[in-house]
C-alpha positions in Angstrom: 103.7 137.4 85.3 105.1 134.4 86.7 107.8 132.7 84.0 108.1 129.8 82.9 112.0 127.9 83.5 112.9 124.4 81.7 116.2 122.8 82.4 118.3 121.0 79.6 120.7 119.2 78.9 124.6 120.3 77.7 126.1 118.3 75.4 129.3 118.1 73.9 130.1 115.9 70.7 133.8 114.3 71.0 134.8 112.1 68.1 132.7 109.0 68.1 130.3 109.9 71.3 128.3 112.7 72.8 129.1 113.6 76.0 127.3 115.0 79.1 128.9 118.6 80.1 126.4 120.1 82.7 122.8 121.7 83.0 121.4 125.0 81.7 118.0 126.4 83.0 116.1 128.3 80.1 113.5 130.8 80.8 111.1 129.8 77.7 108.1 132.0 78.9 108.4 133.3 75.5 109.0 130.3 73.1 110.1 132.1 70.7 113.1 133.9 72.4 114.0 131.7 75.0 116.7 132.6 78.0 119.3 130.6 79.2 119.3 131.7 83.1 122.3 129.7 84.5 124.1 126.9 84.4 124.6 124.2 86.9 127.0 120.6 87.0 124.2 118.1 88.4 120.3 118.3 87.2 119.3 118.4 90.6 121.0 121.7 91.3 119.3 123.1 87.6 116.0 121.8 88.8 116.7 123.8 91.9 117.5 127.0 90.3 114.5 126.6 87.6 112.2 126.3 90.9 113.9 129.2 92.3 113.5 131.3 89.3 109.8 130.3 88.6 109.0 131.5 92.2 110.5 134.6 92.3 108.4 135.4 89.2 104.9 134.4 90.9 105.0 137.1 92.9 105.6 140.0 90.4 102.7 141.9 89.2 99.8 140.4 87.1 100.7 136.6 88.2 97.6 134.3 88.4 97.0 133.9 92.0 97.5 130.5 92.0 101.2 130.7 89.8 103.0 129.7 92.9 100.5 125.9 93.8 103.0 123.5 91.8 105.7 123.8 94.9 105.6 121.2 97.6 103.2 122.2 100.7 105.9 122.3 103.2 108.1 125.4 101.0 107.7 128.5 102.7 107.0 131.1 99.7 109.3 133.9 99.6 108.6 137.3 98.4 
């Protein structure tokens, strides 16, 4: 089944301001127990990794044929 990957925000608070400290990617397949996967210092390099995680799932057993159709046309898929 092909999971499901958000990617979020790290904040810290410091005295008077809340500060930007990175990126997680959460698997949230289950929203009720979600999974942080990784972390990551820019969003683009989360939004990477959530991609990257969401396609390895759409190849595992009992994924909807079509799990994999949000990626760009030109990705090669990888299994």
């Amino acid at each position: 089944m092909t999971h499901t990957a958000r990617v979020e925000p790290i904040t810290q608070e410091q005295e008077d301001a809340t500060m930007l400290a990175g990126w997680r990617v959460v698997d949230v397949t289950d929203p009720d127990a979600p999974v942080e996967i990784s972390r990551h210092d820019t969003e683009p390099e989360a939004i990477q990794a959530a991609r990257d995680f969401e396609r390895q799932t759409a190849y595992e057993t009992g994924s909807a044929p079509d799990d994999n159709q949000d990626y760009d046309a030109g990705e090669t898929p990888t299994r």
